[in-house]
C-alpha positions in Angstrom: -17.7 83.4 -2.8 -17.5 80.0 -3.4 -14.1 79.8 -4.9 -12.7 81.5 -2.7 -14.0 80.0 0.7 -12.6 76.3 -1.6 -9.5 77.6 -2.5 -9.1 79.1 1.5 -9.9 75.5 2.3 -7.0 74.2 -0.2 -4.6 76.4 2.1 -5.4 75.5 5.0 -5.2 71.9 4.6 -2.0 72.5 2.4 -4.2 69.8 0.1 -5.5 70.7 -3.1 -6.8 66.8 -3.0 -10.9 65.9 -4.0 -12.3 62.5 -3.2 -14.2 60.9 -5.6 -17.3 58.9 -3.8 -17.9 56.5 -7.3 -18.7 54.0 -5.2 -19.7 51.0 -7.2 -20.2 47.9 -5.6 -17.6 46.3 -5.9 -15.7 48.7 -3.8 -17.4 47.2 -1.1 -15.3 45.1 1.6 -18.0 42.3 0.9 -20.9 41.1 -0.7 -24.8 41.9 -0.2 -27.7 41.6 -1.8 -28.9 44.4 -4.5 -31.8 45.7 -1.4 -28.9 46.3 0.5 -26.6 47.5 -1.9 -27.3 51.6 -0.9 -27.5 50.9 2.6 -23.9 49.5 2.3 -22.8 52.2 0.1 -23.5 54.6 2.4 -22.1 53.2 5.7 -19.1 52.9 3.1 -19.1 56.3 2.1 -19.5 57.7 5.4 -16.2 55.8 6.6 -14.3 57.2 3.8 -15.7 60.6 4.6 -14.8 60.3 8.6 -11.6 59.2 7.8 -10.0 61.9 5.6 -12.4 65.3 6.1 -9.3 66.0 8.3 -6.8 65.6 5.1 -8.9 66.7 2.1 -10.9 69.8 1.2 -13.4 68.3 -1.1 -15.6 64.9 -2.1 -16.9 64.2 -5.5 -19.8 62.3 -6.0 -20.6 60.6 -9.4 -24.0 60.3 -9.5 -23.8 57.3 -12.2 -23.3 55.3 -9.2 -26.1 55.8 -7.5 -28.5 56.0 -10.5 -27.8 52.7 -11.4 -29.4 51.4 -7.9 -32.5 53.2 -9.0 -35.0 55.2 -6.1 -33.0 54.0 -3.0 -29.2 55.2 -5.0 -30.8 58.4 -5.6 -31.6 58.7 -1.7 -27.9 57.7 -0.6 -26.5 60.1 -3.1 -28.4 62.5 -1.0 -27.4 61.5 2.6 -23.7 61.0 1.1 -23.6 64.6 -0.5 -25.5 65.9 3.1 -23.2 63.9 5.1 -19.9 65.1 3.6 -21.2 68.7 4.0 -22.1 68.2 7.6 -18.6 66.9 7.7 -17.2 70.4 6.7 -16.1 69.2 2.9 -17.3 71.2 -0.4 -19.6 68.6 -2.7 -19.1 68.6 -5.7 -22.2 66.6 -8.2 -20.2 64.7 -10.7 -23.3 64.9 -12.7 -22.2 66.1 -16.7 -25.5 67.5 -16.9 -26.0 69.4 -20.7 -29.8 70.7 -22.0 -31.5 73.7 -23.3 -34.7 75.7 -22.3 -36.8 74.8 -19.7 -35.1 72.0 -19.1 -31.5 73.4 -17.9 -33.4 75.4 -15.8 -34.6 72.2 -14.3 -31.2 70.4 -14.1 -30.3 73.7 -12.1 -32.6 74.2 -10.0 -32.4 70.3 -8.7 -28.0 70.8 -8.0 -28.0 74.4 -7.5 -31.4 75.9 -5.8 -30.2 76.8 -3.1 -32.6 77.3 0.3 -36.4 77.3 1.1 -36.9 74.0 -1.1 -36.1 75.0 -4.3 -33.2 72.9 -4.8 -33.7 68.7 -4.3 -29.7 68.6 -3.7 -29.5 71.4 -1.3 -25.7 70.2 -0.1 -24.0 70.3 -3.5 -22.0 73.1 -3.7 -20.5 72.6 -7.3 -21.7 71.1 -10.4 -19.8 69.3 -13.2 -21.7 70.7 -16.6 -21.4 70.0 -20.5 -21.3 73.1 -22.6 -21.2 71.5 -26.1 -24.5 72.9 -26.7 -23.7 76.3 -25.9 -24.1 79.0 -23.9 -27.8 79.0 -23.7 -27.2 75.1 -22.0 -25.2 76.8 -19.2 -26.6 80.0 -18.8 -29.3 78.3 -16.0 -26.4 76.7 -14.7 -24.5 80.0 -13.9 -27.1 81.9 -12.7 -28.3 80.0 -10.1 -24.9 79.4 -9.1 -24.5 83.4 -8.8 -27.8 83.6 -7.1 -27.2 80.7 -4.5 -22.9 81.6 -4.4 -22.7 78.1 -5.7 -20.3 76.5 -9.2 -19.9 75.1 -12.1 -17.3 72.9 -13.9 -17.3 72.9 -17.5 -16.1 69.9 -19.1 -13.4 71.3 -21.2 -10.3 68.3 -22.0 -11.5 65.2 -20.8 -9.1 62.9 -19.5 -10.4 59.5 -21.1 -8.2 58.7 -24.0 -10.5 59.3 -26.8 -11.2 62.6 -26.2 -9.4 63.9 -28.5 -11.8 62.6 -31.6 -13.4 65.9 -31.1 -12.1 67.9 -28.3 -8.5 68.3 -30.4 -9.8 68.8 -33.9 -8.9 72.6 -35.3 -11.2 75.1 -35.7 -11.2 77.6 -39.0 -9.6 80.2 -36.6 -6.7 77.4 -35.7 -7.7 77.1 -32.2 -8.7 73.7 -30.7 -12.1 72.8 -29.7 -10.9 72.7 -26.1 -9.4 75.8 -26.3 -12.5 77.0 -27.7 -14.5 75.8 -24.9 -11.9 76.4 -22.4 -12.6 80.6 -23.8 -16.4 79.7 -23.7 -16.1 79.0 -19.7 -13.5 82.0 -19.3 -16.2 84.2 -20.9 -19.4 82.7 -18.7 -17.7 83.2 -15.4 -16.6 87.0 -16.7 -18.3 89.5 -13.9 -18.0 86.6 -10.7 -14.1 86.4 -10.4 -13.5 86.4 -6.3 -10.5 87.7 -4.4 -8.3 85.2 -5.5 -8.8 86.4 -8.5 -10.8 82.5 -9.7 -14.3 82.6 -11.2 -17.4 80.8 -10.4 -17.2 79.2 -13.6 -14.4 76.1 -13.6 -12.9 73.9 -15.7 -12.4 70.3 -16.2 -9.2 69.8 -17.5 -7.6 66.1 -17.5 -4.1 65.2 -16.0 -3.0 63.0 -18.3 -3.2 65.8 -21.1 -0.4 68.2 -19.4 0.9 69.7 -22.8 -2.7 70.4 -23.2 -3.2 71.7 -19.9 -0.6 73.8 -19.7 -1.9 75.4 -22.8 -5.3 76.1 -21.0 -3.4 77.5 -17.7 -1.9 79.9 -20.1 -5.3 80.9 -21.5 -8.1 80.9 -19.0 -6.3 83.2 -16.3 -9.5 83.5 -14.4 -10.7 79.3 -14.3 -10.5 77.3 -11.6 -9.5 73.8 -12.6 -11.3 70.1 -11.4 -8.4 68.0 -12.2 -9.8 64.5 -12.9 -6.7 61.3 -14.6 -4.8 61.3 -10.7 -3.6 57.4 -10.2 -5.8 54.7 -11.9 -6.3 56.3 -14.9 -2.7 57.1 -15.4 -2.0 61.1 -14.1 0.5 61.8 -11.6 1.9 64.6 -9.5 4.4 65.7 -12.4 1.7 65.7 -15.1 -0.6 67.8 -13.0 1.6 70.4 -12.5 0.6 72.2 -15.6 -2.7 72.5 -14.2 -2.0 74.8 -11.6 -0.9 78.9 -11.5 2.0 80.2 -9.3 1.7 79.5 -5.6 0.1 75.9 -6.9 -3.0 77.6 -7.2 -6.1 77.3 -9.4 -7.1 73.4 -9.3 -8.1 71.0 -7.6 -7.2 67.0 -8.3 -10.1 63.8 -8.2 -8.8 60.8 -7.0 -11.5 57.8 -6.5 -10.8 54.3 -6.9 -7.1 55.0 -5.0 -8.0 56.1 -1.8 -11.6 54.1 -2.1 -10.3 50.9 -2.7 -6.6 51.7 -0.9 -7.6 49.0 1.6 -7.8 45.7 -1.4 -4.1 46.4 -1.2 -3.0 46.3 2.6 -2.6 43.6 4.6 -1.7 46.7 7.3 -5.3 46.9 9.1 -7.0 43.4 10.2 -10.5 44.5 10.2 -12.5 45.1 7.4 -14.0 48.0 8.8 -11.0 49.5 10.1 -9.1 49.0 6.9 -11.5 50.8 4.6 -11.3 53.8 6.4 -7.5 54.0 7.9 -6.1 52.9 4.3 -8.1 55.8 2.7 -6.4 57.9 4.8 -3.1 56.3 4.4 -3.7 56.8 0.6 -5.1 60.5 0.7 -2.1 61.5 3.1 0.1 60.2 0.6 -1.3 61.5 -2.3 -1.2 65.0 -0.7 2.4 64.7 -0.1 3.3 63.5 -3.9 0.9 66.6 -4.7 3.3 68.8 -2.3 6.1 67.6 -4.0 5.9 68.5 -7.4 3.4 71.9 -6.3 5.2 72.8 -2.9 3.6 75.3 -0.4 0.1 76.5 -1.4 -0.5 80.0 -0.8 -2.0 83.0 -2.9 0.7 84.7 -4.4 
């Protein structure tokens, strides 16, 4: 099962660590014109992705990235997301998608179809997904990941700093909202837990909330956890550590603009080419030992 072959992943690379390819272009070492602006990105991604797919488990790619260069993005979110795979990482689409009807089934089918042509992004192996429409927005999403053994995040606390304007507001019962969704996602992965004990069905639960996420830890037993807020946006190894079950299981942690743009702040490599990729591994190599710090040895418990 999917989880499980991540989370076997996570141990054996003692990193529970997810690189997020938002590459925007001014990530880039240096300047080009807007035709060559997904040619460069991908030469850039696939630097980042030779230089730590011997340190992390996982890539993220944010698909607002590549939109935003129209037909040709769209094509090097591809070859990144195939790349990376060939490469031996899990992809996970940072896509947010959220619809009803016909057209979930759609969304689905594109990120999670699987074989024989079905799906467009055949190499995504996990899918970020917004349930505030309800369960008939995800169930497409979950059963294509069942029939393909692929997953889905659902967005659950947010790490962005307004998310509270809705996601803490108290229901009649006196739960949260988040808490609310976080049981929604518990209940849609119900029947698809693995040996680990995780379901297909994750969450995306913020690091710089950790009162919050501990909270959710308590509650969703059975939820594997994308851990977005490490470094730029403010989370750190001590704030995470709510996120994660005994044995510093259950999550995994996003980290994008620190090991992307790592090299912008080292004068240690000479070569623009040879910076980009040896200071994203300088940076993913450290973050895994800040993670190792506060988490300690990973192993199912």
């Amino acid at each position: 099962m999917i989880i499980d072959r991540l989370i076997e992943k996570i141990i054996e690379k003692q990193n529970p660590t997810c690189v997020g390819l938002d590459t925007a272009p001014e990530y880039l070492p240096s300047s080009c014109e807007r035709r060559e602006l997904a040619q460069k990105i991908d030469l850039f991604n696939r630097e980042i992705v030779d230089s730590v797919c011997d340190v992390v488990p996982a890539v993220k790619v944010q698909i607002a990235y590549y939109e935003a260069l129209g037909a040709e993005g769209i094509e090097c979110f591809g070859k990144t997301c195939r790349y990376a795979k060939q490469n031996g990482l899990f992809v996970i689409a940072d896509c947010k998608r959220n619809d009803i009807g016909a057209t979930a089934e759609q969304y689905a089918k594109a990120y999670l179809g699987g074989e024989n042509g079905e799906g467009f992004f055949q190499d995504v192996d996990l899918l970020t997904v917004n349930g505030y429409l309800g369960t008939d927005g995800i169930a497409p999403f979950v059963e294509k990941a069942k029939t393909y053994d692929k997953g889905v995040f659902v967005l659950v606390k947010t790490s962005n700093p307004s998310s509270g304007e809705l996601q803490d507001l108290r229901l009649q019962d006196g739960r949260t909202v988040y808490e609310c969704m976080g049981d929604m996602a518990e209940k849609w992965g119900e029947g698809t837990c693995g040996k680990y004990g995780y379901s297909r069905v994750g969450a995306v639960v913020g690091a710089t909330y950790p009162e919050e996420a501990k909270i959710l830890r308590a509650r969703l037993p059975h939820t594997f956890f994308l851990i977005p807020g490490y470094g730029a946006q403010g989370g750190n190894a001590e704030m995470l550590k709510n996120c994660f079950a005994k044995g510093g299981m259950g999550g995994i942690v996003n980290n994008s603009r620190g090991i992307l743009c790592a090299y912008k702040k080292s004068e240690k490599w000479q070569s623009h080419r040879a910076r980009v990729g040896l200071c994203a591994r300088d940076a993913a190599l450290g973050m895994r030992e800040d993670l190792r710090s506060v988490l300690g040895e990973i192993c199912a418990k």
